[in-house]
TIMI-982793 format. One record per residue: residue number from 1; residue in three letters; x, y, z of N, C-alpha, C in turn. Coordinates in steps of 0.05 Angstrom, whole numbers. Example, Ala and Ser with C-alpha at 12.3 -4.5 7.8 and 13.67 -1.06 7.14 Angstrom:
// residues 2
 pos code   n_px   n_py   n_pz  ca_px  ca_py  ca_pz   c_px   c_py   c_pz
   1  ALA    264   -114    156    246    -90    156    264    -66    156
   2  SER    257    -45    142    273    -21    143    258      1    157
END
This chain:
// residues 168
 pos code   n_px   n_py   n_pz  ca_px  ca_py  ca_pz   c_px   c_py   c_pz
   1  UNK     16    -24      0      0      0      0     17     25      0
   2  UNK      9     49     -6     28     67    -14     25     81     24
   3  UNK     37    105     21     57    120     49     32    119     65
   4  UNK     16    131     54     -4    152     64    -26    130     77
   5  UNK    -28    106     74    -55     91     76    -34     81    104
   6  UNK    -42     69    125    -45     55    154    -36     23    141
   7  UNK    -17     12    142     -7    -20    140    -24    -37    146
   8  UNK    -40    -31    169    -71    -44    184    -91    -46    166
   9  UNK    -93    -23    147   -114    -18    143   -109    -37    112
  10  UNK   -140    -59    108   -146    -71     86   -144    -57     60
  11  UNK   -140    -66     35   -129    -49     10   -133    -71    -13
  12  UNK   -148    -65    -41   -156    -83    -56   -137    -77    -79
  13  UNK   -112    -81    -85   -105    -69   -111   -120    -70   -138
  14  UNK   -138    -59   -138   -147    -57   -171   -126    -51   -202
  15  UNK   -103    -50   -203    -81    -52   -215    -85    -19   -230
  16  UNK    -80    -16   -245    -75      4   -270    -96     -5   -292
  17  UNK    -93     21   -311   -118     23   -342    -94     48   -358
  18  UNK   -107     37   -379    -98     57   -402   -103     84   -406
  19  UNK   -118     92   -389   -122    118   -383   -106    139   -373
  20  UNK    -95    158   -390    -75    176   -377    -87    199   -367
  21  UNK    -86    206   -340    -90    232   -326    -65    249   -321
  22  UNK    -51    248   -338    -28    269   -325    -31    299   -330
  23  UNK    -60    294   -345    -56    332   -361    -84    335   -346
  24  UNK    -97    323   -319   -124    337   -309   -105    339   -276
  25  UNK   -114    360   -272    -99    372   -249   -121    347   -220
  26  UNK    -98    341   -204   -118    319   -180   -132    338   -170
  27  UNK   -135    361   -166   -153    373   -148   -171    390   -167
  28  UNK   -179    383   -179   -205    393   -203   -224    385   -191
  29  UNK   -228    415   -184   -260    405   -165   -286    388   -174
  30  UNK   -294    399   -198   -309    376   -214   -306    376   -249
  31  UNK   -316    352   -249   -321    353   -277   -324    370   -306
  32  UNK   -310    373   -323   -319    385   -341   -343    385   -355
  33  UNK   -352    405   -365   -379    407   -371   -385    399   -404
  34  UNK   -401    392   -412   -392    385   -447   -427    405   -444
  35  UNK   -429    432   -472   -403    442   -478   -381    455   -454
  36  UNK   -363    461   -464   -344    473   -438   -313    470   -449
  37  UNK   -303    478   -434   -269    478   -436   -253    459   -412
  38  UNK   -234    441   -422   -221    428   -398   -208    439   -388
  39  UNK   -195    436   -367   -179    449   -352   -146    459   -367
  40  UNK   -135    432   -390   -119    446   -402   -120    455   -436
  41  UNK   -148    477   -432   -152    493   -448   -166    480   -472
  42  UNK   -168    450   -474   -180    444   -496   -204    439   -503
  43  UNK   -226    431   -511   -254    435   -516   -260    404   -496
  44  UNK   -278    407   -483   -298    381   -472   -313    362   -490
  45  UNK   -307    372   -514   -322    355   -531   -319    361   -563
  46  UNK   -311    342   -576   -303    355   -606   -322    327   -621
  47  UNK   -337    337   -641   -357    313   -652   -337    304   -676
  48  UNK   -340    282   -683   -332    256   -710   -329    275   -727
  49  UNK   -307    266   -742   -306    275   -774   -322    257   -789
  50  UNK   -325    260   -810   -344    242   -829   -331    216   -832
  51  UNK   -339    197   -839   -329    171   -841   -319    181   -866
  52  UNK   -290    166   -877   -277    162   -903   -288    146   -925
  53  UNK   -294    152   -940   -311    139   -971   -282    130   -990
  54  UNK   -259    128   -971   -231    108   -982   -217     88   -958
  55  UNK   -225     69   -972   -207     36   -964   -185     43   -947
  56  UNK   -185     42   -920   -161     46   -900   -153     63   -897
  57  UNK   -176     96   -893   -165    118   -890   -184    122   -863
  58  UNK   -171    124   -847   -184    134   -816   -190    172   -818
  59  UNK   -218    177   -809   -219    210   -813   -214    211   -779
  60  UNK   -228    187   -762   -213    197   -736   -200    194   -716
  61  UNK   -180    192   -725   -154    177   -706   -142    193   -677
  62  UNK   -129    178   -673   -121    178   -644   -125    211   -631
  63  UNK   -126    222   -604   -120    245   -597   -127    233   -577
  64  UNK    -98    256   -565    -85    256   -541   -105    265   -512
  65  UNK   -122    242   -492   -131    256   -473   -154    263   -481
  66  UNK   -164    246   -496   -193    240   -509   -208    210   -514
  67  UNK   -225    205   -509   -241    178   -514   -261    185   -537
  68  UNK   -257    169   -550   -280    166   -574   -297    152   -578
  69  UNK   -313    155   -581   -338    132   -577   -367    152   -577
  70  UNK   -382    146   -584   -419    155   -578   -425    153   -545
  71  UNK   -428    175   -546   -440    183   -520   -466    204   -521
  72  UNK   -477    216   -505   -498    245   -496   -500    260   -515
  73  UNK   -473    264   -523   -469    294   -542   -466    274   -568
  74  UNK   -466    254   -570   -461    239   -607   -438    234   -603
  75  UNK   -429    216   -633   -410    205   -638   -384    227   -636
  76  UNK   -365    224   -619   -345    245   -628   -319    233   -599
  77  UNK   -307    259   -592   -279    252   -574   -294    266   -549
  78  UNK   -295    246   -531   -295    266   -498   -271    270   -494
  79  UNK   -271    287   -468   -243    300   -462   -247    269   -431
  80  UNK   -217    275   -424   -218    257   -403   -223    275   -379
  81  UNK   -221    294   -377   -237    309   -354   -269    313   -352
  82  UNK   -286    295   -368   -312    291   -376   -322    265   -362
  83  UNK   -337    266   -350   -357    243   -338   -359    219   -364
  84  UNK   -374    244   -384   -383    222   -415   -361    204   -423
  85  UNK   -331    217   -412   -309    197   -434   -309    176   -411
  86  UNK   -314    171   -390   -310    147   -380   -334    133   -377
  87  UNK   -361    140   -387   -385    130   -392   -376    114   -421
  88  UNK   -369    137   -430   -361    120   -458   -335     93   -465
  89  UNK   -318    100   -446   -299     79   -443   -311     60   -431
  90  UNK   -328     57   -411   -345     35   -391   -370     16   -423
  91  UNK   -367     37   -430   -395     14   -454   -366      4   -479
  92  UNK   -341      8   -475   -324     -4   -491   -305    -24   -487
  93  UNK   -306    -18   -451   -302    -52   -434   -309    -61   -433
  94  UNK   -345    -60   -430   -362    -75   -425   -366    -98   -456
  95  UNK   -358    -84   -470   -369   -100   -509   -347   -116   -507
  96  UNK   -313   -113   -499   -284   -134   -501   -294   -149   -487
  97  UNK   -310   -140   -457   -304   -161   -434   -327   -192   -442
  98  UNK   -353   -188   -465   -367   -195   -469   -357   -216   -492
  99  UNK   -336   -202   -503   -318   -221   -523   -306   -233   -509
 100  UNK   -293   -225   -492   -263   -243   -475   -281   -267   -466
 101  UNK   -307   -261   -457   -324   -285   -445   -333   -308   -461
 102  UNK   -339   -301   -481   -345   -313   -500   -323   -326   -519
 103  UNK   -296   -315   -523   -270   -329   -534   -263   -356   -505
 104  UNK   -271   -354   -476   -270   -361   -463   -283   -389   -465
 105  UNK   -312   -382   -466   -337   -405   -465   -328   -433   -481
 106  UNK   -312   -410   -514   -306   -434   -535   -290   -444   -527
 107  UNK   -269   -427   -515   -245   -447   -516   -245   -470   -497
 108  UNK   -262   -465   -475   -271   -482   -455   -279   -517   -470
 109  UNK   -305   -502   -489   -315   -522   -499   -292   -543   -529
 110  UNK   -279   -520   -536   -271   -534   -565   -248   -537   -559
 111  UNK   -226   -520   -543   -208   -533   -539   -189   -536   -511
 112  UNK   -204   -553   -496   -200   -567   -475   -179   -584   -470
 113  UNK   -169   -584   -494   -133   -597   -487   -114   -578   -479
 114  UNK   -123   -551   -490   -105   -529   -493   -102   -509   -468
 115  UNK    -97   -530   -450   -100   -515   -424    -86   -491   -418
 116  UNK    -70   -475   -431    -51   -453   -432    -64   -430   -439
 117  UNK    -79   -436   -470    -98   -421   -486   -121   -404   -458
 118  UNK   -133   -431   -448   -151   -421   -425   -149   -410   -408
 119  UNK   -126   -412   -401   -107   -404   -370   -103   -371   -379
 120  UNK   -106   -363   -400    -86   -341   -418   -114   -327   -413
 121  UNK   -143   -335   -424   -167   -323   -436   -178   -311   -407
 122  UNK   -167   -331   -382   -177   -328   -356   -172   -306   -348
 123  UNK   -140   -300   -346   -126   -282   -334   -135   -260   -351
 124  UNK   -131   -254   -370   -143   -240   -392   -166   -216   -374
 125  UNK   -186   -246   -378   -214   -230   -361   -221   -219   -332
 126  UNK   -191   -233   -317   -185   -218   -293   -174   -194   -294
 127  UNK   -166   -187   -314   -153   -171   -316   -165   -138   -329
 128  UNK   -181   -142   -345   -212   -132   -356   -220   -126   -332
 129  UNK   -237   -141   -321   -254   -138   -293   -244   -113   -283
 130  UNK   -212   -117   -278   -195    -96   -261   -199    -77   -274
 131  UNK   -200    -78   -291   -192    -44   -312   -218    -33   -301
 132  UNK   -248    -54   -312   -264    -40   -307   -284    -39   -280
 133  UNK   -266    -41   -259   -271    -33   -240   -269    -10   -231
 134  UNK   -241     -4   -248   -220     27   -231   -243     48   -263
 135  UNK   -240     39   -277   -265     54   -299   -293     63   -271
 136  UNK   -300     46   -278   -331     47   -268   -328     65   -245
 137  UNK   -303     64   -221   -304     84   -191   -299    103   -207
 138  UNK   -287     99   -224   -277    131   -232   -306    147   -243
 139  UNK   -319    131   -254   -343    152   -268   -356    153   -256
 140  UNK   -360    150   -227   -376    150   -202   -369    172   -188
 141  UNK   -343    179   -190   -324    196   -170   -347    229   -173
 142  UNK   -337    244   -156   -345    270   -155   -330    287   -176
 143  UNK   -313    274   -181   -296    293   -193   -262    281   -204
 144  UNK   -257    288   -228   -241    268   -245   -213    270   -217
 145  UNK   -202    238   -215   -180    231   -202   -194    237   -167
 146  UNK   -223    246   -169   -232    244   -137   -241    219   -128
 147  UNK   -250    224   -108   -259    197    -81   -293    185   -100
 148  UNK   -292    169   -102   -312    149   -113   -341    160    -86
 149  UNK   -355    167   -105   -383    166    -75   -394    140    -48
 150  UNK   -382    114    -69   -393     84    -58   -377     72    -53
 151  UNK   -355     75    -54   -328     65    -32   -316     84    -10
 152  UNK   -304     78      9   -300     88     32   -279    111     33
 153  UNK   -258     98     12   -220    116     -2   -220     99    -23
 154  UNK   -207    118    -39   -186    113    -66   -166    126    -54
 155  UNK   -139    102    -64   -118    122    -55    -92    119    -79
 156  UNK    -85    128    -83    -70    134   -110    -40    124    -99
 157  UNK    -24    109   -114     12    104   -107     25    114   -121
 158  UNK     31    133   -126     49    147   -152     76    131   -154
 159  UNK     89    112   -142    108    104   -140     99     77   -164
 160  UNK     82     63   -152     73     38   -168     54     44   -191
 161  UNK     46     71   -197     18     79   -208     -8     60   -203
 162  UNK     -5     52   -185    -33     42   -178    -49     50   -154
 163  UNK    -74     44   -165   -101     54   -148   -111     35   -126
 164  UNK   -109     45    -99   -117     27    -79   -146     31    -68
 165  UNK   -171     18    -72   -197     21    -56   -197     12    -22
 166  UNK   -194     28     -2   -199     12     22   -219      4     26
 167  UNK   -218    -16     36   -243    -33     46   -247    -33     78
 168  UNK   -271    -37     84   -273    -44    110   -273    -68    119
END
């Protein structure tokens, strides 16, 4: 457990996610508003370019400290200081984790010699779960990188980058 948490005190490591917060300040009181401005100056919400009418040309690729996906405001990029981008990342774990289950089921069924394959698909979905656990508190929280409403602490390790929930 990191400095700040009591050795006594119970601690669930929920591991790390692909989610980078280094550009939303920890003490942002709340949420960005879509429309609105994030905290580092960029829009809360920018909608889709048109889909490409050419073979392997992406109109909307990657950006930095944005989630893409259909949400409230339509198809387009939340900012990660937005409630919506982690609403929207939560319905994009939820669609893998529904695959991982189901690459699971088969392999259970079809290939049951391949005990490695399984062992792999397992961990896999343990590992999912985790992501979208620390997802889901997070889009609960009051406020991006704040205390979850329905857990007791979140407590952050900057050393390990990982997120600790105490438990009672």
């Amino acid at each position: 457990p990191p400095a700040n948490v009591d050795s006594a005190t119970p601690v669930v490591d929920v591991g790390t996610t692909e989610v980078k917060t280094e550009n939303v300040p920890e003490r942002q009181a709340e949420w960005t508003r879509i429309p609105g401005t994030a905290p580092d100056g960029s829009p809360s919400y920018i909608p889709h370019a048109e889909k490409s009418k050419t073979h392997g040309v992406n109109n909307n690729t990657f950006r930095e400290n944005y989630i893409f996906g259909k949400g409230p405001s339509g198809i387009g990029y939340y900012h990660i200081s937005t409630k919506e981008a982690y609403k929207v990342l939560l319905t994009r774990i939820d669609r893998h984790l529904i695959k991982i289950h189901n690459d699971l089921s088969c392999a259970k069924l079809c290939c049951f010699w391949n005990r490695p394959h399984v062992k792999s698909l397992k961990e896999k979905a343990v590992n999912m779960e985790r992501v979208r656990n620390v997802v889901h508190f997070r889009s609960k929280a009051i406020a991006p990188c704040g205390t979850p409403n329905d857990v007791s602490d979140i407590v952050r390790d900057p050393a390990a980058n990982n997120w600790y929930y105490v438990v009672d």
